[in-house]
C-alpha positions in Angstrom: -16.6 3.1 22.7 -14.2 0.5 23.3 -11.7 2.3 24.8 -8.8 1.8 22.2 -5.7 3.7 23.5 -4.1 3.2 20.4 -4.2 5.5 17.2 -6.1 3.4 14.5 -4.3 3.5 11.3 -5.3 1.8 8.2 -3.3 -2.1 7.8 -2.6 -1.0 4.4 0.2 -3.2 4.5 -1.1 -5.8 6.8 -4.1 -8.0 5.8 -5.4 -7.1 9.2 -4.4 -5.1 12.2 -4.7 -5.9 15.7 -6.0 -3.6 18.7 -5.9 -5.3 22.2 -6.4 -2.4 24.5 -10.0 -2.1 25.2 -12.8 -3.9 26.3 -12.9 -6.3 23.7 -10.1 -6.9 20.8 -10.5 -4.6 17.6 -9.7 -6.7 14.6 -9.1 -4.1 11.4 -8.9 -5.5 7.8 -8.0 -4.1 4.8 -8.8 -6.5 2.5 -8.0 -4.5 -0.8 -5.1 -6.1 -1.9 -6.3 -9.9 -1.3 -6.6 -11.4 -4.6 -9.6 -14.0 -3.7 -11.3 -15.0 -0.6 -8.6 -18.2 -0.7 -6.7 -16.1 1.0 -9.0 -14.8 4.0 -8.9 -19.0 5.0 -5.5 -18.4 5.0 -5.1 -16.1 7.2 -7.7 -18.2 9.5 -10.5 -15.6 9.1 -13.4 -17.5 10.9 -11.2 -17.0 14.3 -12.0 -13.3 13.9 -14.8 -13.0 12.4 -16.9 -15.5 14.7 -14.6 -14.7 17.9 -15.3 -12.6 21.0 -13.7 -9.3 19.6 -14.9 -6.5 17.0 -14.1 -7.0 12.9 -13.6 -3.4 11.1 -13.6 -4.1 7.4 -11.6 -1.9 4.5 -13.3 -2.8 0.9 -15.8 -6.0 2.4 -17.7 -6.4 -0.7 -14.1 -8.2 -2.4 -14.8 -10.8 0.4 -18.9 -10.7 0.4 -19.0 -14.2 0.3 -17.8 -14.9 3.9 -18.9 -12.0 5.5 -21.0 -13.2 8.4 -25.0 -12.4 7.7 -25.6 -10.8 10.7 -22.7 -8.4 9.8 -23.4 -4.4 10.4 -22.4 -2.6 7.1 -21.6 0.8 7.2 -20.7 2.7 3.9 -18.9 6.0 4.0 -19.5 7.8 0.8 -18.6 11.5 -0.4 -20.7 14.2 -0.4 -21.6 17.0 -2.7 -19.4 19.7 -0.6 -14.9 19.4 -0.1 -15.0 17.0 3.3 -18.7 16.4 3.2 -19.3 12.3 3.7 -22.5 10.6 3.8 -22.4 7.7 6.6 -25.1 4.4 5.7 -25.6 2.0 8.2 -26.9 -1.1 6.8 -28.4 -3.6 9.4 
């Protein structure tokens, strides 16, 4: 891994939540409650997204349009049992 220390919480209130402990910074958006991509300029998003640290994502596909093409989706969906999730990497 990248050898976080911190406990990684979600930025529900933040746009995006920063991690500076480990080998490279940890950049981790929740992007639920932006109301357009506007908004992700805003907040300077190209900095992080095309930087030298990691972007985590919350709800990407409200910002699809800027997400960087080379991007690595992973989709956490449920299962059929209480618990069970089904993990898709999408390269």
């Amino acid at each position: 891994g990248l050898g976080v220390t911190e406990t990684i919480t979600s930025p529900t209130f933040n746009i995006v939540k920063q991690y500076e402990s480990g080998r490279l910074p940890l950049y981790h958006f929740d992007v639920y409650r932006i109301g357009d991509v506007e908004e992700m300029y805003e907040l300077g998003y190209e900095e992080y997204f095309f930087g030298s640290g990691i972007c985590v994502i919350e709800w990407a596909e409200l910002i699809d349009e800027i997400i960087p093409e080379e991007a690595i989706r992973i989709q956490i969906g449920y299962g059929r049992g209480e618990g069970e999730r089904i993990y898709r990497c999408i390269f």
